[in-house]
C-alpha positions, 0 to 999 in steps of 0.5 A, a space after each residue: 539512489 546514488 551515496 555520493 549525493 549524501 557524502 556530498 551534502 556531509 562534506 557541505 556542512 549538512 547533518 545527518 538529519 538535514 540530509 535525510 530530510 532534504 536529499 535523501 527523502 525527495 530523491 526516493 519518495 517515489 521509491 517509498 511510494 511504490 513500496 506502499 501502493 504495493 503493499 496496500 495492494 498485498 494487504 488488499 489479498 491478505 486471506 490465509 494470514 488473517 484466517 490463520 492468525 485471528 481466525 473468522 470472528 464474525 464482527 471482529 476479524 472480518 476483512 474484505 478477502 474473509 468476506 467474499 469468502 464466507 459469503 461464497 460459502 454460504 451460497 450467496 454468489 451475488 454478495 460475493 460478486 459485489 464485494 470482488 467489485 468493491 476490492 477491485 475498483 478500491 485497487 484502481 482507485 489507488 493505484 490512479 491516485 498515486 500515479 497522479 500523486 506522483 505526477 504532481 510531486 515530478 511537476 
């Protein structure tokens, strides 16, 4: 986003603050937005880290990834197949809820 904007709003008798708030932000909400979706859709994946860090603590560390790979594991291929189902429409379903998010924020 261009820093003229803000200069511009100091020089009008903005604040630091009121500019944030009413140039800054709007102007990189879709920005701030995309960051988010795209790091949902990172956090979604996340297998190795959680492994790593908390480890497979059954009912405590279990995340989606952990899931489908433990039930892969113990042979369980159509669990493992619902649960990928489950994550993949999770991910088009935030992915078409913030495209129409930002589609009413331009409007």
């Amino acid at each position: 986003m261009d820093k003229e904007l803000e200069y511009a709003a100091y020089i009008l008798g903005r604040s630091e603050i009121e500019t944030a708030l009413v140039i800054t932000l709007p102007l990189a909400k879709r920005g701030i937005l995309a960051g988010l979706v795209l790091s949902f859709a990172r956090s979604i994946g996340e297998f190795g880290a959680t492994l790593m860090l908390a480890g497979n603590i059954q009912g405590k560390t279990n995340t989606m990834s952990i899931s489908i790979y433990n039930a892969f594991q113990s042979g369980n291929d159509e669990l493992a197949k619902v649960l990928v189902l489950i994550l993949i429409l999770m991910s088009l379903l935030a992915i078409t809820l913030t495209g129409r998010f930002i589609g009413k924020l331009e409007a």
